[in-house]
C-alpha positions in Angstrom: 0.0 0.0 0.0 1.2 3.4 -1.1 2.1 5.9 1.5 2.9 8.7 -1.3 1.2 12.2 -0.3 -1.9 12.5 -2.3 -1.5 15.8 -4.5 -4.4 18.0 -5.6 -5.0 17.4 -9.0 -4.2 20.5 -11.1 -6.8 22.7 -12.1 -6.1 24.6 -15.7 -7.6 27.8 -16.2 -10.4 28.0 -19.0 -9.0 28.7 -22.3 -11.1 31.5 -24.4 -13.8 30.2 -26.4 -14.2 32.2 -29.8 -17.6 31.7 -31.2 -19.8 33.0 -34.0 -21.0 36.7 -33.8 -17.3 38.0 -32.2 -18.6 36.3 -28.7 -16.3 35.2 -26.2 -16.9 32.9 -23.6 -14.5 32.1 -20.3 -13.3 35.6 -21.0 -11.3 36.4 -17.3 -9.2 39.3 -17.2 -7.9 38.7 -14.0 -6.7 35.2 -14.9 -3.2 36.0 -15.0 -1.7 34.0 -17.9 -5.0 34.0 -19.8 -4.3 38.3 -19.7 -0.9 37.7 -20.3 -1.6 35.7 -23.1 -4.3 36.9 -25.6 -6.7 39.4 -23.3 -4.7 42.1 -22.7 -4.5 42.4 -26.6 -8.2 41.7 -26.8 -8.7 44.3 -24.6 -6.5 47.5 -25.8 -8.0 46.7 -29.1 -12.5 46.8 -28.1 -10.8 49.8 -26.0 -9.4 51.5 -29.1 -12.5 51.3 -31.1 -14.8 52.0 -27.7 -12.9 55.1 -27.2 -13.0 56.2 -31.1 -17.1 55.8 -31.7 -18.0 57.1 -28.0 -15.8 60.2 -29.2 -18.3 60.5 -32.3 -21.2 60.4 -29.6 -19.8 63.5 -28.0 -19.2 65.1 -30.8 -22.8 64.4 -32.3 -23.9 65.1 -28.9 -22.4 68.9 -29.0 -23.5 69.9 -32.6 -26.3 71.8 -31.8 -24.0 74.1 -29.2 -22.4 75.5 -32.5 -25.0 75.2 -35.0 -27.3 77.3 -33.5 -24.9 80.3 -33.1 -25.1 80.2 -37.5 -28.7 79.8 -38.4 -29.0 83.8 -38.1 -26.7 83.9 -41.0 -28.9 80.4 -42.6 -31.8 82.6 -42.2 -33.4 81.2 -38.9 -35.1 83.6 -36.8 -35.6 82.1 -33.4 -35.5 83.9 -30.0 -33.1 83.9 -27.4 -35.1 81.3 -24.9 -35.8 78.6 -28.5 -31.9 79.2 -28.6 -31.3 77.7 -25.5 -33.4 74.8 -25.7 -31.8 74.3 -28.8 -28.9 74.3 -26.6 -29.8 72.1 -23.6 -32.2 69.6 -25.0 -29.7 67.1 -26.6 -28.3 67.0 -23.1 -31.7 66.1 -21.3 -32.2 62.8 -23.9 -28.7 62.4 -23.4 -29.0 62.0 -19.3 -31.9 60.1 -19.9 -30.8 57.3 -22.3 -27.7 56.6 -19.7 -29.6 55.0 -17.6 -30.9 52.0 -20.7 -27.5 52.5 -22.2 -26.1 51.2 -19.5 -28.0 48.0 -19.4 -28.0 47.5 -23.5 -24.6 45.8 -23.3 -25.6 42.7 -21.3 -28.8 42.7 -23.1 -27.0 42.4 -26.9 -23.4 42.5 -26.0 -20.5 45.2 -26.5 -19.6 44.7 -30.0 -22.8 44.7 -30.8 -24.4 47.4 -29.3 -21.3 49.6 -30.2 -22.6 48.9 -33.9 -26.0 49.9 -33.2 -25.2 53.2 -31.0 -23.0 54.3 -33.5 -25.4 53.7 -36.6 -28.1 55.6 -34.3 -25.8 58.9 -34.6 -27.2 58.8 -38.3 -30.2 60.2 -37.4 -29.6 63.4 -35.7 -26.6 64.4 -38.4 -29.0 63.5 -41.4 -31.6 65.1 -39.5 -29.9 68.2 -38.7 -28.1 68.8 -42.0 -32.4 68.1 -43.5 -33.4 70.6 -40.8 -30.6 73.6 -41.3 -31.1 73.4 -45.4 -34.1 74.9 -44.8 -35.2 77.8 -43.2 -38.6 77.3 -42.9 -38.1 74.4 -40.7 -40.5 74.6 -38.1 -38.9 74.9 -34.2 -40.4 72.0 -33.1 -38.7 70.3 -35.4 -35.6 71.5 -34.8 -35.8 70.7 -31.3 -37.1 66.9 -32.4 -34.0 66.2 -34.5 -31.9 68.3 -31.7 -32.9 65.9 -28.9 -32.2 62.9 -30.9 -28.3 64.0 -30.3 -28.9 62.4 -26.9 -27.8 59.6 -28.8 -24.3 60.3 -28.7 -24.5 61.3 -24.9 -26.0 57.8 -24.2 -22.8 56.1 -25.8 -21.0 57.2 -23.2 -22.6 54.7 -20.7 -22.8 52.0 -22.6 -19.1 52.3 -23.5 -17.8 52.7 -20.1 -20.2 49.3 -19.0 -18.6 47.5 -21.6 -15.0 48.5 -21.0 -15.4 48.0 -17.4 -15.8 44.1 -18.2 -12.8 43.8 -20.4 -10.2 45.3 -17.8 -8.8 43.3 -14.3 -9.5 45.5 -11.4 -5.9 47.3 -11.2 -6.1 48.2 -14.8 -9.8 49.3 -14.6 -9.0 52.7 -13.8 -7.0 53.4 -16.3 -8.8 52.0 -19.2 -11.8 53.8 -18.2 -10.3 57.1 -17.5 -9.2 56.7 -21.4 -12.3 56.0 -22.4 -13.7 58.8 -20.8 -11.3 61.4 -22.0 -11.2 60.0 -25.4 -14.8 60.2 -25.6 -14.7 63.5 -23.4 -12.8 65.1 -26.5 -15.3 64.9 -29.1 -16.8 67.8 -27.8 -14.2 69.9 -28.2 -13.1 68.4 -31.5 -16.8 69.1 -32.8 -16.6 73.0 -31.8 -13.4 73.3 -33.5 -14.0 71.2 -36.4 -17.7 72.4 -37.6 -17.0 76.2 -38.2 -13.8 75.1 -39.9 -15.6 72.8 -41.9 -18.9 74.9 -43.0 -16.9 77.9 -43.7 -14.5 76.1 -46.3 -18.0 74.8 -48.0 -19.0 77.9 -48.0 -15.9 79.5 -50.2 -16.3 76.2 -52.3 -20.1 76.7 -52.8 -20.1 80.7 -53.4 -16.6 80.7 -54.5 -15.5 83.6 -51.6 -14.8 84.1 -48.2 -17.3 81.9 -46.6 -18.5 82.2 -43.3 -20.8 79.3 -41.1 -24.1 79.3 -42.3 -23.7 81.1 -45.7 -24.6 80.0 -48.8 -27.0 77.2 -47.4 -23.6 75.0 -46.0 -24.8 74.9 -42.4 -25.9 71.0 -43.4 -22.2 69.8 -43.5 -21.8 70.6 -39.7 -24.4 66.9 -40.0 -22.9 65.6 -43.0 -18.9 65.5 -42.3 -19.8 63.1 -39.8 -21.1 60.6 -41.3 -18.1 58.6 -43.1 -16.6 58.6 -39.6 -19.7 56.9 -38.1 -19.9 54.2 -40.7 -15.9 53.7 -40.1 -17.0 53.5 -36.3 -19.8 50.4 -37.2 -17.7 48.8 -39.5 -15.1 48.9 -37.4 -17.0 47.7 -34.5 -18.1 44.9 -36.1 -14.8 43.4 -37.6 -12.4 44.4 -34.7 -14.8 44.6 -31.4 -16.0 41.4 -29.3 -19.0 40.3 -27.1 -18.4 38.5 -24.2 -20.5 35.8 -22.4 -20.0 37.0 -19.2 -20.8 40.8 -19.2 -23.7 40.7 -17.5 -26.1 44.0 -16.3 -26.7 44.4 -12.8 -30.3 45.8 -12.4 -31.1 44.3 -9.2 -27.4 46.3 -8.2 -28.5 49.6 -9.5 -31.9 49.4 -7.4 -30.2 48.5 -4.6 -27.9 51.5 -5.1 -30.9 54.0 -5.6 -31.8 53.4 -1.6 -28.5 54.4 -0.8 -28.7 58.2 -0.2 -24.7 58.6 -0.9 -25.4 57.7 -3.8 -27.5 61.0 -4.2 -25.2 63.2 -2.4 -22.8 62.5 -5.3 -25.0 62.8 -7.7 -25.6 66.0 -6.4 -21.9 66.9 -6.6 -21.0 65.6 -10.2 -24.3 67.8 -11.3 -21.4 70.6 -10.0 -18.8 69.3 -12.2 -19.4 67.3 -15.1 -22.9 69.3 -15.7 -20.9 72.6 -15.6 -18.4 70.7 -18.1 -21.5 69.4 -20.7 -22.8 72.6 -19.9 -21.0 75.7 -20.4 -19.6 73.1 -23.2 -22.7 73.8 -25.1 -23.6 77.0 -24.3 -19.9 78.4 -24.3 -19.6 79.3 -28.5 -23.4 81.1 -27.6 -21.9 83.3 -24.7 -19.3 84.3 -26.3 -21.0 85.4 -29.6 -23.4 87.4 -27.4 -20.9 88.7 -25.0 -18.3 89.0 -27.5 -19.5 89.3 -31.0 -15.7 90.4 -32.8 -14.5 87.5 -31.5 -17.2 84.8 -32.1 -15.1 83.6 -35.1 -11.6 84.2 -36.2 -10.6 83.9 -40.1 -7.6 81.9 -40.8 -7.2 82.3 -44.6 -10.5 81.1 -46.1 -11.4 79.1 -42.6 -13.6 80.1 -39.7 -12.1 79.7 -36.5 -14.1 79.5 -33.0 -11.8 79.3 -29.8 -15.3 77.9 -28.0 -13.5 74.6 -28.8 -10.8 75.2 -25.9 -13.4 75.2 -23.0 -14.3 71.5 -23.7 -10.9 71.0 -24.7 -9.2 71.9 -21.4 -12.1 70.2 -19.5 -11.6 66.8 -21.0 -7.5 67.3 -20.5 -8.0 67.8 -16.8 -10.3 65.1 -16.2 -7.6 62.2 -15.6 -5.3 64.5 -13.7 -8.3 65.0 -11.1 -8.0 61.1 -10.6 -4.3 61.2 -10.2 -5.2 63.8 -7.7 -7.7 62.3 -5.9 -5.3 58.9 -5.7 -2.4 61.4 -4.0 -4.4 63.2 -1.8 -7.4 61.8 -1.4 -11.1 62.6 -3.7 -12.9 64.8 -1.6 -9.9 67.5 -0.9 -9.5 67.7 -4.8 -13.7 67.9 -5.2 -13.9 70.6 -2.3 -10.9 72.5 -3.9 -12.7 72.2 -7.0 -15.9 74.0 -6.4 -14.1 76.7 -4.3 -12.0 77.7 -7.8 -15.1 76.9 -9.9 -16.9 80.0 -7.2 -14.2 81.9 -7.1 -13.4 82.1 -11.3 -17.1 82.7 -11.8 -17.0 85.9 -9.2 -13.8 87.2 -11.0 -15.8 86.5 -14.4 -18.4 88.7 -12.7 -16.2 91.0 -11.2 -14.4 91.6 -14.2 -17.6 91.6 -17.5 -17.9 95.1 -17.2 -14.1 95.8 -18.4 -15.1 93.8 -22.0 -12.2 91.7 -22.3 -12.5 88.7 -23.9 -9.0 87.5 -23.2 -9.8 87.8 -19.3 -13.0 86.4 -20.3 -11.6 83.6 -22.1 -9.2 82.7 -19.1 -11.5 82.6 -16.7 -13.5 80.4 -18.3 -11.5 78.1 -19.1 -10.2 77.7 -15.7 -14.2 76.4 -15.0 -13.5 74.3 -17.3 -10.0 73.0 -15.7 -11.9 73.1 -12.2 -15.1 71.2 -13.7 -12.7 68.7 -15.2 -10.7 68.1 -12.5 -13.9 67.8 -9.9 -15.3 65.2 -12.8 -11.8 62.8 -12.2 -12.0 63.4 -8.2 -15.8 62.7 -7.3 -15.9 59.5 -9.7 -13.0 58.6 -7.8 -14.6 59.2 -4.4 -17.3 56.6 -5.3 -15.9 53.1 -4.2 -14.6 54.8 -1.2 -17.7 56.0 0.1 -19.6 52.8 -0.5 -16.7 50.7 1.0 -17.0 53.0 3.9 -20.2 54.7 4.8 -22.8 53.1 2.5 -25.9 51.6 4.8 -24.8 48.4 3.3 -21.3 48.4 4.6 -22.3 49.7 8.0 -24.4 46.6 8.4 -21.6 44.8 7.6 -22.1 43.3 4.0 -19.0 42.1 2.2 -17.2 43.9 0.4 -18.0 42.0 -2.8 -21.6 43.5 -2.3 -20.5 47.1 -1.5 -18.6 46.8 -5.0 -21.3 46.1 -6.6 -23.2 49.0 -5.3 -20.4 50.7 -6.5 -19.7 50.2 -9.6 -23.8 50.4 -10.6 -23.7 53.8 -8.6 -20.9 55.0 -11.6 -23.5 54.5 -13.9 -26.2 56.1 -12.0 -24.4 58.9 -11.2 -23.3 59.7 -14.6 -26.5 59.8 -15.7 -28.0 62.3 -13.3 -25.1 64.3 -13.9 -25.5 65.1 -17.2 -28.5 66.9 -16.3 -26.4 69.8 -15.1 -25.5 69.9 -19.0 -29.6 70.7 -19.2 -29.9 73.0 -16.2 -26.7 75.3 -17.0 -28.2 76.9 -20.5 -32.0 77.0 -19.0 -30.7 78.7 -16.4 -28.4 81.1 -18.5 -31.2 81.2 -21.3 -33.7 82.6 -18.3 -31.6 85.2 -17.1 -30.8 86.7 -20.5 -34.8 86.7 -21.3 -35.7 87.9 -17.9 -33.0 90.2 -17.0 -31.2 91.2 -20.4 -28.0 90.4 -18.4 -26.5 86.6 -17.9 -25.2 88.0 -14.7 -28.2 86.7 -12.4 -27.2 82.9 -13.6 -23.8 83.4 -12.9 -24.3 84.8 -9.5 -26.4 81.6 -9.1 -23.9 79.2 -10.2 -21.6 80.6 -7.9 -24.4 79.5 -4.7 -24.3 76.5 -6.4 -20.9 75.7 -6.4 -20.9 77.2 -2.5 -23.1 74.6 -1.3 -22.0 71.9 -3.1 -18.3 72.7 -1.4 -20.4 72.7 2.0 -22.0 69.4 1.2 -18.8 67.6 -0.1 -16.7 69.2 3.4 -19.6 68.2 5.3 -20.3 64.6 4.6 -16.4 63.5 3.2 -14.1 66.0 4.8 -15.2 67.1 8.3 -13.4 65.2 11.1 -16.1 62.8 12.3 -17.1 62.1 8.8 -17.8 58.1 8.0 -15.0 58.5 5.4 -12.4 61.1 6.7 -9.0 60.2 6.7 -10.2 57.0 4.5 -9.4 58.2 1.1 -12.2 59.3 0.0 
């Protein structure tokens, strides 16, 4: 009889299973050799094509915050408060779709759905280079075919749920942070890009100095976009994947709704990414208001708006709010945030009556370093705070169910977020209707931004606080 030591038998990790369709199945990032091996490749490349057709989205998503600053010269005659909801409304379909978005990849899978969100962004360029060809389009439907940009702003979740299933946990971060910027960018690609591109139509089309909106050319601020989104679906479908395992968590995302943190933060990233979406769309408006010499520059036979460097600057800043956060902690970097996003908005106050638009200029786009930084910061004050001083961890669930709460609050609190992007040109288009003067809104975004900094101190930062001194 053998006395040998009986040895567990080996257990071999589960090799990927390729199958029709682009599926995966046994798909385990956190499987070392299996990452090692094929799904760190797998992963960089669904990232690179996430990243390049939720940067469409936010630039479809944007269109409308420099389109409407050219149908005077296309012939539209609408008033100032039709302007703004011209303005805000992609961003209220755009907060609302988040929420399905969200839940569409485990429903038809990543690659899938990346096709079918990026054919969707058909519809509002189409629609929008139909609607600005003719000015007799009606408003209503204007703002129809402006809403249906929320299409782009929904990609946004959907993207980041998909990535999130593709990365192991210490390369989670990362991945999403570049998917976030990436997609971040569009908007400030789009303001850049559209004048550019309508004004060189317009010296094609009338053979002259062409200017956005002239000559009937406003519809290419639709149409230029629309070899990039079928690149984005073709793409998508040769290069992207499904997996088997990514599935939704709706029972998660309820459970997180009871959770009032999860509303004080939703209050918070209202104060920076809805100032970011926001004064993103309404910035190229303000300044040809404020600022009508220098709502457009001429570069040779181009058009040139600088509205472009507000979004710009925001999306740069976003991941260096999460390095911040990581060094010192999220809700110092969130509370310093809204103290510089009060105190540039009282200089911009301080300061309208001298006319510059340089000054101007820089201190909005330090809102817009502030908003982006606060965006990085309070997403990464999430897990903390639901690690910490959720009601689930204070009852003492594991910490595999206060992750869960915490990764469905990210996509709950993005979506309520992006109804700051809604509430910041209502809010501006009010004053200027009521008032004549945007200086009302201003002074009310600055209240804002002065009790969100309470809030944030109060439930994060104050000695005594369930997460002080935790990281948070």
């Amino acid at each position: 009889m053998s006395t040998e030591p009986q040895t567990a038998p080996t257990v071999r990790p589960l090799s990927l299973d390729f199958r029709a369709g682009r599926w995966i199945e046994h798909w385990n990032p956190e499987d070392a050799g299996q990452w090692e091996r094929e799904g760190r490749a797998i992963a960089r490349r669904n990232l690179s094509w996430s990243i390049f057709a939720e940067f469409l989205g936010f630039a479809v998503w944007q269109l409308w915050s420099i389109v409407v600053v050219s149908l005077p010269a296309a012939g539209f005659k609408f008033d100032t408060a039709q302007t703004f909801w011209l303005i805000s409304m992609p961003s209220l379909v755009g907060a609302t779709l988040r929420i399905p978005y969200t839940f569409a990849v485990s429903r038809f899978g990543g690659r899938n759905w990346t096709i079918v969100s990026a054919l969707l962004l058909l519809i509002p360029t189409l629609g929008l280079a139909a609607c600005v060809a003719n000015p007799s389009t009606p408003f209503w439907l204007m703002l129809f075919v402006a809403g249906l940009s929320g299409f782009g702003g929904g990609n946004f979740a959907s993207s980041m749920a998909n990535i999130t299933f593709f990365y192991p946990a210490k390369e989670k971060g990362w991945a999403l942070g570049l998917n976030a910027a990436g997609g971040n960018l569009g908007a400030a690609v789009s303001q850049l890009a559209v004048p550019i591109a309508v004004s060189l139509t317009a010296v094609v089309v009338t053979g002259g100095v062409g200017a956005p909106g002239a000559g009937g050319t406003l519809a290419i601020a639709g149409l230029m976009w629309v070899p990039l989104i079928l690149v984005a679906a073709f793409a998508a479908s040769r290069r992207m994947n499904n997996l088997t395992n990514a599935k939704g968590d709706l029972a998660g995302s309820l459970a997180a709704l009871k959770e009032p943190h999860l509303w004080v933060v939703a209050f918070l990233y209202i104060g920076t990414f809805g100032s970011f979406i926001g004064f993103g769309g309404v910035f190229p408006k303000l300044i040809h208001d404020m600022f009508p010499p220098y709502s457009t520059f001429t570069v040779g036979p181009a058009a040139l708006s600088l509205a472009f460097l507000g979004p710009l600057v925001g999306s740069l800043a976003r991941p260096y709010g999460g390095r911040l956060a990581d060094r010192f902690g999220g809700a110092p970097i969130t509370v310093a945030s809204f103290a510089v996003m009060a105190t540039a908005t009282l200089a911009l106050i301080a300061t309208l009556p001298l006319k510059s638009f340089w000054l101007f200029l820089g201190l909005f786009l330090v809102l817009f370093a502030a908003s982006g930084i606060g965006n990085g910061s309070t997403y990464r004050m999430i897990p903390v705070i639901f690690a910490r001083a959720s009601r689930a961890a204070r009852s003492g669930a594991a910490q595999s169910q206060t992750a869960r709460l915490s990764s469905a609050a990210l996509g709950l609190v993005s979506a309520i977020g992006a109804y700051g992007g809604f509430a910041i040109p209502q809010l501006l288009g009010a004053s200027s209707s009521g008032t004549g003067s945007y200086v009302p809104a201003f002074f009310g975004f600055v209240g804002a931004y002065a009790l969100m900094l309470i809030v944030s101190w109060a439930c994060y930062l104050r000695r005594g606080s369930a997460v002080a001194g935790a990281g948070a």
